[in-house]
Backbone bond lengths (Angstrom), bond angles and torsions (degrees), N, CA, C in turn:
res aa  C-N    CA-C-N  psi(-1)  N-CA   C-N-CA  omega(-1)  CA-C   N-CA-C  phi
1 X - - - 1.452 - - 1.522 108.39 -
2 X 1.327 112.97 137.91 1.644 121.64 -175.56 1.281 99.65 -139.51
3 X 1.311 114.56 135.64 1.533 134.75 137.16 1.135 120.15 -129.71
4 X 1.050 117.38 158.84 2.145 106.58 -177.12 1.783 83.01 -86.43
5 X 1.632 94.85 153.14 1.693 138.21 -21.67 1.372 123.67 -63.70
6 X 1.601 109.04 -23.16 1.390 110.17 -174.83 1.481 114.73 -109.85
7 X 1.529 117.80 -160.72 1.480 124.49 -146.93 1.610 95.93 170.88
8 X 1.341 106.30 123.17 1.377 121.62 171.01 1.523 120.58 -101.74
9 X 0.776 139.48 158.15 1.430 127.63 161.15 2.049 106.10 -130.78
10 X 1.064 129.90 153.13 1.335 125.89 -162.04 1.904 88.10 -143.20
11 X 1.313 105.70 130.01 1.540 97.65 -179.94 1.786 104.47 -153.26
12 X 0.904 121.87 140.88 1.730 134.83 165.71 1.935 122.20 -76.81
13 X 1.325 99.66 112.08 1.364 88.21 -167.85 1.917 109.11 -133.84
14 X 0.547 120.03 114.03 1.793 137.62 171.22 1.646 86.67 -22.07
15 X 1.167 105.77 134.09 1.685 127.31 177.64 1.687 107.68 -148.98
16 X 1.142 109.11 127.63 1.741 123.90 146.49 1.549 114.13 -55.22
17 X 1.402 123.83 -50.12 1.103 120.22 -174.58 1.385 116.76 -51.95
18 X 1.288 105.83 146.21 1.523 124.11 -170.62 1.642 99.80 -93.61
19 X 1.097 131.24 -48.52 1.368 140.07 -166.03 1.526 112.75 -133.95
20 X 1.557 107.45 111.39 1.247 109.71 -164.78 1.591 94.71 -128.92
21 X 0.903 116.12 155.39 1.688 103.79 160.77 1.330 119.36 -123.04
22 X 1.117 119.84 156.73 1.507 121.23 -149.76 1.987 98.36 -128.09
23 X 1.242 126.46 169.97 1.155 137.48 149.79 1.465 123.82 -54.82
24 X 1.432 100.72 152.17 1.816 86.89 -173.00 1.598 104.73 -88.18
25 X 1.505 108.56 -3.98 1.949 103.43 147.74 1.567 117.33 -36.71
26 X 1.152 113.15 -64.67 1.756 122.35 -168.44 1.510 99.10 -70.65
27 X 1.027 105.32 165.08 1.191 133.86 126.51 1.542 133.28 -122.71
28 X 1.659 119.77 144.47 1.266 127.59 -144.44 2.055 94.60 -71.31
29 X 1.281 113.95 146.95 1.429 124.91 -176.58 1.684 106.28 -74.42
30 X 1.120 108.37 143.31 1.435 116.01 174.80 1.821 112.66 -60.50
31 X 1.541 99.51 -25.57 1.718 112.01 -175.60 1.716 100.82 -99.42
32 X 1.368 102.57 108.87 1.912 110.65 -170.78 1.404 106.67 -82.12
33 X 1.264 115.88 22.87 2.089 115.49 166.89 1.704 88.37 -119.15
34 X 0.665 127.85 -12.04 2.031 122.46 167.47 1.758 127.37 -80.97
35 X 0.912 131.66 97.78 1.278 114.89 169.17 1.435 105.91 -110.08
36 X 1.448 109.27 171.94 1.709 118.92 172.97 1.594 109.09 -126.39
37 X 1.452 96.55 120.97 1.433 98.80 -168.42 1.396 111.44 -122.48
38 X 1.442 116.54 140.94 1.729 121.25 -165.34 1.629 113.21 -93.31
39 X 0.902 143.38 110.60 1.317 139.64 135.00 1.071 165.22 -75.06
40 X 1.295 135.52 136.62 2.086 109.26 -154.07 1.546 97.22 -130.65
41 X 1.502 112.07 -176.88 1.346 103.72 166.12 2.025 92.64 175.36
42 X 1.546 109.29 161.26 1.714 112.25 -174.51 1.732 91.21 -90.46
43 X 0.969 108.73 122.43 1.518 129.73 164.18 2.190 90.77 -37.12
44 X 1.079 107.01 -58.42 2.041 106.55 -156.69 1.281 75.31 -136.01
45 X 1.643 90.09 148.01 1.674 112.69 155.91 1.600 113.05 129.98
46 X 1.091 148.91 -176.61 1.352 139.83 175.29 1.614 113.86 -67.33
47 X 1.063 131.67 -25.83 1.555 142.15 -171.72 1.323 102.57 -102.13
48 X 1.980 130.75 102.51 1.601 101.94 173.41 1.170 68.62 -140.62
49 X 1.011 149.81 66.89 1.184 155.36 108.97 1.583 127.49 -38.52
50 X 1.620 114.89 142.94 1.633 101.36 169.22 0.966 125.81 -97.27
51 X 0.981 127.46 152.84 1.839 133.26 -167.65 1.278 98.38 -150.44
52 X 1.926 97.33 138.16 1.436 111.33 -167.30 1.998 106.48 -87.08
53 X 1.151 115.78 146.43 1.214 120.07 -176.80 1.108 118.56 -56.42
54 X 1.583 127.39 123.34 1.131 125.58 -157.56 2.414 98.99 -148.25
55 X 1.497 86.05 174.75 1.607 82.51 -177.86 1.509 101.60 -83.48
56 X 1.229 132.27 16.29 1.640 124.55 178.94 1.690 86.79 -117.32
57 X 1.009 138.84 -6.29 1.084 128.15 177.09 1.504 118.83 -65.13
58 X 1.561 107.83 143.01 1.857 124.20 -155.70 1.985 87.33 -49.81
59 X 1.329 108.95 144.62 1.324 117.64 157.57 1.273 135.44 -56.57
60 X 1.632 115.32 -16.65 1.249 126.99 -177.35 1.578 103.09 -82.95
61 X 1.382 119.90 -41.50 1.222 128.01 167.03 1.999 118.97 -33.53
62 X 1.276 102.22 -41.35 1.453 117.74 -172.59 1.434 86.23 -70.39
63 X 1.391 108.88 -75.06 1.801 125.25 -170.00 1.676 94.23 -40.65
64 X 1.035 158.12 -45.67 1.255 158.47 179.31 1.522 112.75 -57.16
65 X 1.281 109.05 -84.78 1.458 95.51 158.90 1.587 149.28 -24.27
66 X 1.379 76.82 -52.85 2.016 81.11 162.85 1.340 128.30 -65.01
67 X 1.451 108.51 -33.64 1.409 116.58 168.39 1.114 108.92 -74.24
68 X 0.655 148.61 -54.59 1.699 161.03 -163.34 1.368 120.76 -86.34
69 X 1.645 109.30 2.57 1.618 101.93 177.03 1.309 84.46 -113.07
70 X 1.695 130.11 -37.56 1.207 103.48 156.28 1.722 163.03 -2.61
71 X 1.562 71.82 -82.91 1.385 89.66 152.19 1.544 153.39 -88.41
72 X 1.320 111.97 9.68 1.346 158.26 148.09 1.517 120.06 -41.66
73 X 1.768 97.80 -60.99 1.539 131.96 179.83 1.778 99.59 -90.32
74 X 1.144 118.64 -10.67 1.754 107.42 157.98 1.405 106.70 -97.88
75 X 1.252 130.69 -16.59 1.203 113.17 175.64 0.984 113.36 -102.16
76 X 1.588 130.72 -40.80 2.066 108.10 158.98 1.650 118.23 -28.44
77 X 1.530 106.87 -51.86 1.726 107.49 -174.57 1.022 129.57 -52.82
78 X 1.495 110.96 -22.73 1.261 107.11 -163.27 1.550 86.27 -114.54
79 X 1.362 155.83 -43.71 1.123 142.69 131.05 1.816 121.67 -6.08
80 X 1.379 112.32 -42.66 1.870 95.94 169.88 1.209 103.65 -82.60
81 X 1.574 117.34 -23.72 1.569 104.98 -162.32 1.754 99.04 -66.72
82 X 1.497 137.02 -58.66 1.175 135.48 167.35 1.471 115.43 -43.06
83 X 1.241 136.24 -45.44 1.164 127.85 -175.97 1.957 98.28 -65.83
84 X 1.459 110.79 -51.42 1.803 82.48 -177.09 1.673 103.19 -99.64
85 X 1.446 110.03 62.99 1.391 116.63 163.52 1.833 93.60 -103.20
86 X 1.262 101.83 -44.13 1.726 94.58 177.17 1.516 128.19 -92.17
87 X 1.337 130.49 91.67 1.261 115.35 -166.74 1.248 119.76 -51.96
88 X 1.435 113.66 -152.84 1.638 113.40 -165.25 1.615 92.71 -127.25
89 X 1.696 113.34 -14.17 1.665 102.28 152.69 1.165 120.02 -61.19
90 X 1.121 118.20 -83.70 1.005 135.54 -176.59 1.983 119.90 -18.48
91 X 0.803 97.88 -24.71 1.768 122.52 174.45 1.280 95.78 -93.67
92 X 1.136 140.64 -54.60 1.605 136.21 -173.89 1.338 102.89 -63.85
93 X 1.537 124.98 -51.46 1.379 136.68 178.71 1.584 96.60 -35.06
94 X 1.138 94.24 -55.20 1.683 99.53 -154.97 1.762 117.06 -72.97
95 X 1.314 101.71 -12.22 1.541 117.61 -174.20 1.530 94.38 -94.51
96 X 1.468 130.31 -28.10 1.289 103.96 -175.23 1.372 110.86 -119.45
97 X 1.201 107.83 32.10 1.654 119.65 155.22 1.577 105.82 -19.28
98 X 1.450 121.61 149.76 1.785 108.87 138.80 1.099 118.23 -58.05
99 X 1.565 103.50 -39.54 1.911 128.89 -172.93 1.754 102.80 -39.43
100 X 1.450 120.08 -27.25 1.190 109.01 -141.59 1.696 99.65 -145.82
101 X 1.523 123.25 25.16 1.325 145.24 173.42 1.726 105.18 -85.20
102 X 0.811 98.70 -41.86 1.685 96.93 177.08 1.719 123.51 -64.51
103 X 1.632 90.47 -52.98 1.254 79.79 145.03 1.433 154.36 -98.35
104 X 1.561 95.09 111.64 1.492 100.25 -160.38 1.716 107.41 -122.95
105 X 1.362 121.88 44.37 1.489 126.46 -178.64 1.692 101.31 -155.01
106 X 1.137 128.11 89.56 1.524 148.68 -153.09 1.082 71.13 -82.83
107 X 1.323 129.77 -93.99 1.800 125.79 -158.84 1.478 127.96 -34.68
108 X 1.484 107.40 -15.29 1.449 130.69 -174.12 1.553 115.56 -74.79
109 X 1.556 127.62 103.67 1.010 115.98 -178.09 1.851 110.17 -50.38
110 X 0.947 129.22 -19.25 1.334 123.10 158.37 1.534 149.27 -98.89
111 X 1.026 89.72 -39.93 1.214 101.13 160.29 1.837 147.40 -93.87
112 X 1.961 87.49 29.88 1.631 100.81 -166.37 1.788 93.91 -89.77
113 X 1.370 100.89 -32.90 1.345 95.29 -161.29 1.885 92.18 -167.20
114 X 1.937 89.32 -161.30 1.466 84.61 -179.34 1.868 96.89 -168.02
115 X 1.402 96.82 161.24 1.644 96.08 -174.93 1.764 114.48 -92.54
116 X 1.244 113.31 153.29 1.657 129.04 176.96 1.256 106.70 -117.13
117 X 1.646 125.90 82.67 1.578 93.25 174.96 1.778 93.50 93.84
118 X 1.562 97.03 -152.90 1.325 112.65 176.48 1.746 114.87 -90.53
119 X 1.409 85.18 -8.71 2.002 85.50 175.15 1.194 124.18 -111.30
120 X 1.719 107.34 132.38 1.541 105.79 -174.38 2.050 111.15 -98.26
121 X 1.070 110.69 164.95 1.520 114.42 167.95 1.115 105.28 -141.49
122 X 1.273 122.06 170.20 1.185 152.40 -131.83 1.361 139.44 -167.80
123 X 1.450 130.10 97.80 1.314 121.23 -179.54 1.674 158.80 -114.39
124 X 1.122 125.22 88.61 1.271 117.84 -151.42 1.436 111.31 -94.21
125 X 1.226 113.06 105.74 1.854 118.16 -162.71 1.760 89.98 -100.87
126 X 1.934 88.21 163.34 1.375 123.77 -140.18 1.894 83.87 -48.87
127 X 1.461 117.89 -178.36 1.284 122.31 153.64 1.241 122.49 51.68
128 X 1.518 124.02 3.09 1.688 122.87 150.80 2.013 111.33 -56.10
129 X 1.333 107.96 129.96 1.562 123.34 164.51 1.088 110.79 -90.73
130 X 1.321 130.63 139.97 1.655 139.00 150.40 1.227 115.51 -144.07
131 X 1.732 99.47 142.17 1.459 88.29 -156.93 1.313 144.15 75.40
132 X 1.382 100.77 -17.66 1.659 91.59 -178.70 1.727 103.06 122.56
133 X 1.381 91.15 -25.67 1.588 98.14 -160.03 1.915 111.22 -110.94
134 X 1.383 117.60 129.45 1.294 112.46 -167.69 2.170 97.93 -78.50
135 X 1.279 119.54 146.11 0.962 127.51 -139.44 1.702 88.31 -126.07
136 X 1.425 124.62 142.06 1.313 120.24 -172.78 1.557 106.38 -93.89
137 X 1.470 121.62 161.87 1.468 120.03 -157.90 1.817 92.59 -75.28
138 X 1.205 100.65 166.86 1.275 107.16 -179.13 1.381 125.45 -173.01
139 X 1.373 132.72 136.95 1.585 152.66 179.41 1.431 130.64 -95.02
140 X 1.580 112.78 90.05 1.977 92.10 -163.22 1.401 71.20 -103.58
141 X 1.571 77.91 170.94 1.486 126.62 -172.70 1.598 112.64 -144.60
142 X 1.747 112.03 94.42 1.510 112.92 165.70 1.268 112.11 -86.08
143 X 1.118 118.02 168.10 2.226 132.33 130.07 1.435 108.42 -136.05
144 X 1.309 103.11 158.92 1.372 112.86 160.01 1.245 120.35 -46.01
145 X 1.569 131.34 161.25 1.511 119.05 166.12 1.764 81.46 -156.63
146 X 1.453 127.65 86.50 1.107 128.38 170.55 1.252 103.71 55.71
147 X 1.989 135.14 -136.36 1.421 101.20 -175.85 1.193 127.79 -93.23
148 X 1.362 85.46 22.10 2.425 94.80 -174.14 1.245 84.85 -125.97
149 X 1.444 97.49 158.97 1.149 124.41 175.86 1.894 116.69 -104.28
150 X 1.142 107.53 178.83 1.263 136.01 -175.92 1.783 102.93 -117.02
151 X 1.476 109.04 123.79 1.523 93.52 175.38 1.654 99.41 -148.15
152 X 0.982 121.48 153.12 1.410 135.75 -163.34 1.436 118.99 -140.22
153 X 1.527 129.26 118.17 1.443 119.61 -175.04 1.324 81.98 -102.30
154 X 1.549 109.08 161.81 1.440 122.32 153.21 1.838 118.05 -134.28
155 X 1.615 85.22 81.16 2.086 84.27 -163.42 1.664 104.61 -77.12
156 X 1.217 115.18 139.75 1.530 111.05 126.52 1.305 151.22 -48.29
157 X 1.428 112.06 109.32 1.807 122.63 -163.62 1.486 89.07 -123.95
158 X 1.628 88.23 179.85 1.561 96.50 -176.20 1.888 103.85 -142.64
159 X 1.744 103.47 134.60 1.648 83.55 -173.36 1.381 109.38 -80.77
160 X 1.490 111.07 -166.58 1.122 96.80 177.11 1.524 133.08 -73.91
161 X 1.140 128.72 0.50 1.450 130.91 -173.58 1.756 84.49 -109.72
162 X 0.718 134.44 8.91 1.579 119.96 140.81 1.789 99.16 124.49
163 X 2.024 115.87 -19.73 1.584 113.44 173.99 1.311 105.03 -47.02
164 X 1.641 83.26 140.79 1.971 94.86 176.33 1.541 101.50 -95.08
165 X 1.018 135.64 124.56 1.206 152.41 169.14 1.831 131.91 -93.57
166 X 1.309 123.15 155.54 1.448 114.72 170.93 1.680 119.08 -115.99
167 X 1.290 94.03 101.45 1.231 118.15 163.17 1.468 139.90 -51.53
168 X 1.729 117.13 76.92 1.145 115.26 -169.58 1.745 123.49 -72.91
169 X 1.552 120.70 136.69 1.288 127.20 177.65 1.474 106.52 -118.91
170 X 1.309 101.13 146.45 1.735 108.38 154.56 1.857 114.85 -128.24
171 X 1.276 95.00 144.87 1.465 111.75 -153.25 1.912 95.58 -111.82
172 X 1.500 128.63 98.13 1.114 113.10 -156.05 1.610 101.70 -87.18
173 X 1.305 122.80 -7.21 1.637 112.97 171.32 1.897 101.56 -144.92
174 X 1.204 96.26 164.20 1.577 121.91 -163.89 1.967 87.56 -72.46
175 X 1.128 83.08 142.32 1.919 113.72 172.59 1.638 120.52 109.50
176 X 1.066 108.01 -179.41 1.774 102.38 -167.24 1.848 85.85 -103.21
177 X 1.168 112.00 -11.26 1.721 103.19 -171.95 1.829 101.68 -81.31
178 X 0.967 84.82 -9.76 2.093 92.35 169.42 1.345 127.21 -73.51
179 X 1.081 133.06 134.47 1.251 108.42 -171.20 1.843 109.49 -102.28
180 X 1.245 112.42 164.61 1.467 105.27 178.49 1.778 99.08 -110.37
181 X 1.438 104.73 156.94 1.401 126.68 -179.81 1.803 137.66 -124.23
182 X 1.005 103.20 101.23 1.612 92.54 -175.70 1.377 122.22 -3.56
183 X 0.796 129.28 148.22 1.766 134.93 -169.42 1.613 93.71 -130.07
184 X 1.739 101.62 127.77 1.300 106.12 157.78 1.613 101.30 -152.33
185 X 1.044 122.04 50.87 1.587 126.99 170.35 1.666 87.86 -111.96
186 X 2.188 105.49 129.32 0.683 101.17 -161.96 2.031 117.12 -94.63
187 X 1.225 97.18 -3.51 1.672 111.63 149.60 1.519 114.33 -63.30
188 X 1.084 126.18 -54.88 1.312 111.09 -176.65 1.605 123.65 -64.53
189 X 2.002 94.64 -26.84 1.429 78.68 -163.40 1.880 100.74 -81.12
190 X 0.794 94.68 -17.00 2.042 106.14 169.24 1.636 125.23 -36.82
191 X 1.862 83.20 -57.53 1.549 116.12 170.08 2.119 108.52 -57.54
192 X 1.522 101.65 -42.00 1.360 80.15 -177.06 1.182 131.51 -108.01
193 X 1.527 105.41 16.22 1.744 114.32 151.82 1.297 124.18 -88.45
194 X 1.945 115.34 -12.84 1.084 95.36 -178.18 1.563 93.07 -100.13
195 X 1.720 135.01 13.04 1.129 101.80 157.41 2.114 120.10 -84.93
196 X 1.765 92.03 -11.35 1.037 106.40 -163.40 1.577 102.02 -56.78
197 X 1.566 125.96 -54.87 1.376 136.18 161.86 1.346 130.70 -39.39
198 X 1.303 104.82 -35.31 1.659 124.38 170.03 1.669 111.21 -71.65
199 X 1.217 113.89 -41.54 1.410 115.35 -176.59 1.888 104.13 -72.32
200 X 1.469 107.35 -52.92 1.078 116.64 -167.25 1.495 111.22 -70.68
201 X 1.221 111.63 -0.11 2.041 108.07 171.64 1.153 105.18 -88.92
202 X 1.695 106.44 -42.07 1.809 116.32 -178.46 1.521 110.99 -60.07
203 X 1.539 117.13 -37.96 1.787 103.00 170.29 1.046 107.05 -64.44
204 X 1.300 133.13 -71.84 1.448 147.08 -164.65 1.679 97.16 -29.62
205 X 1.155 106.14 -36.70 1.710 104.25 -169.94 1.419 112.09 -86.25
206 X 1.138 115.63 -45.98 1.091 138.58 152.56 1.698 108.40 -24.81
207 X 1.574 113.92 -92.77 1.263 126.07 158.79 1.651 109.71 9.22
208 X 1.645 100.62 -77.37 1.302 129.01 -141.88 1.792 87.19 -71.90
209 X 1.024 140.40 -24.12 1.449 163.63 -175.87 1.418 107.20 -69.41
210 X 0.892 105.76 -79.71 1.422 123.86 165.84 1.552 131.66 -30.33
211 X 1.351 113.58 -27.10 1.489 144.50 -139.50 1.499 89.19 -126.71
212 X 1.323 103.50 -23.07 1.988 117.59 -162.46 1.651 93.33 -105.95
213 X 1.338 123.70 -7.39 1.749 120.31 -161.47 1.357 128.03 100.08
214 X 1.482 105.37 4.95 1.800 99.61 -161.57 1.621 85.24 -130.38
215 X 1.307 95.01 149.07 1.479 116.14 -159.48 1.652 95.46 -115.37
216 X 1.386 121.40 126.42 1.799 110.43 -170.86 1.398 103.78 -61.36
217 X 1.473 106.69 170.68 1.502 99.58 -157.62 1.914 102.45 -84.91
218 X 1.189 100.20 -24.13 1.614 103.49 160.21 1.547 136.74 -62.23
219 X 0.793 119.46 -20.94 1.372 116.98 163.75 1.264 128.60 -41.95
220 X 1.426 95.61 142.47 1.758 96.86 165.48 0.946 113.37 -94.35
221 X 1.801 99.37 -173.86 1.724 101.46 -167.12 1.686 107.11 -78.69
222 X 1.043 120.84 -43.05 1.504 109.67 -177.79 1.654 134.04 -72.42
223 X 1.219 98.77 -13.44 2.031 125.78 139.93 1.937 101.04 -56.20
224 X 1.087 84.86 -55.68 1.736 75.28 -169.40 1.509 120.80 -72.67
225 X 1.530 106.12 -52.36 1.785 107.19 152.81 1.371 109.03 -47.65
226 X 0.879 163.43 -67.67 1.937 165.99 -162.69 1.587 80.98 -46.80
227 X 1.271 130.40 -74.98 1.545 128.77 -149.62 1.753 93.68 -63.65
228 X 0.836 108.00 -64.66 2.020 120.54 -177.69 1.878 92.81 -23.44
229 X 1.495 107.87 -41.27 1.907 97.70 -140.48 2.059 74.83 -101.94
230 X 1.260 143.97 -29.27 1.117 134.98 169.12 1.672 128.74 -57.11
231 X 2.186 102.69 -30.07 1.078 104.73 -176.40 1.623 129.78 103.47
232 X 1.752 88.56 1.29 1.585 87.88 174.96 1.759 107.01 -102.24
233 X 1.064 99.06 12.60 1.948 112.70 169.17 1.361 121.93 -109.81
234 X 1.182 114.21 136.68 1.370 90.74 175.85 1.397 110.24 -121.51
């Protein structure tokens, strides 16, 4: 949390200690190797040092917090409420389309996905490695936005008691060398369920097309050969 002059930071950290005492912000964790510990510090000036929250600590510091945990707790809420607006079927649904077997190389400028219109999708199914590293399933969602785009991951994570959850990202420029970032702006995250819904009627329809003999009119040819040698072409 920041406002000029100061800036808190609030963080959870693994402890041995048995008996810690905490601020009357916290309350103590049900798990006794966790504590949550507060820190402050002056944005400018000779002192930018951190210093742990204490009862001599500046009053504005208190006044900060309160505002700011506030609003903290409106933006988690409305952040879970979008995250379980999209289940974690519904993303699986969508990864194992027929529509969406071909493409099966996410990193592949071609074969990650493909455009509808002005919107592209995207698919990264279960058990792809990169790097070294096994990679969680996942659903993007572009559009155009003049000459940048708009891009949206929607991965599968898992909390800690083991629920699989959907993990929203926003990706602020085009390429895989970009990285994507938790999203908690609450326009955007609005923006990327309702492209998320918009995309996901157009496969489904799509899909259902496909399944009927007709190949979307976007496709490429080796999407379209793949369907021919599976049998949904005739």
């Amino acid at each position: 949390m920041q406002q000029d002059p100061l800036a808190v930071i609030i963080d959870i950290k693994e402890t041995e200690q048995e008996d810690r005492r905490l601020s009357r912000w916290v309350r103590r964790s049900n798990n006794q190797d966790l504590s949550l510990n507060i820190r402050w510090r002056y944005i400018e000036g000779e002192d930018t040092e951190w210093h742990a929250l204490g009862a001599h600590s500046p009053n504005d510091i208190h006044l900060l917090l309160q505002n700011g945990w506030r609003t903290l707790l409106t933006q988690v809420s409305v952040f879970e409420y979008y995250r379980r607006f999209i289940r974690p079927e519904r993303i699986r649904a969508l990864l194992s389309l027929p529509l969406a077997e071909p493409y099966d190389d996410f990193y592949d400028d071609d074969k990650s996905g493909f455009w509808s219109g002005s919107v592209y999708t995207a698919f990264r199914q279960p058990g792809v490695v990169r790097d070294g590293e096994e990679k969680s399933p996942c659903f993007l969602v572009a559009r155009e936005k003049g000459e940048e785009m708009d891009i949206y991951h929607f991965v599968l994570e898992k909390d800690a008691d083991g629920t699989e959850y959907v993990h929203i990202l926003y990706q602020a420029e085009n390429g895989y060398e970009h990285k994507a970032f938790p999203l908690w702006d609450p326009d955007k995250l609005k923006t990327a369920c309702w492209l998320f819904r918009m995309a996901e009627r157009t496969l489904l329809s799509l899909n259902r097309s496909l399944l009927k003999g007709r190949a979307p009119y976007e496709a490429e040819t080796f999407a379209i050969e793949y369907w021919e040698r599976k049998g949904y072409l005739r």
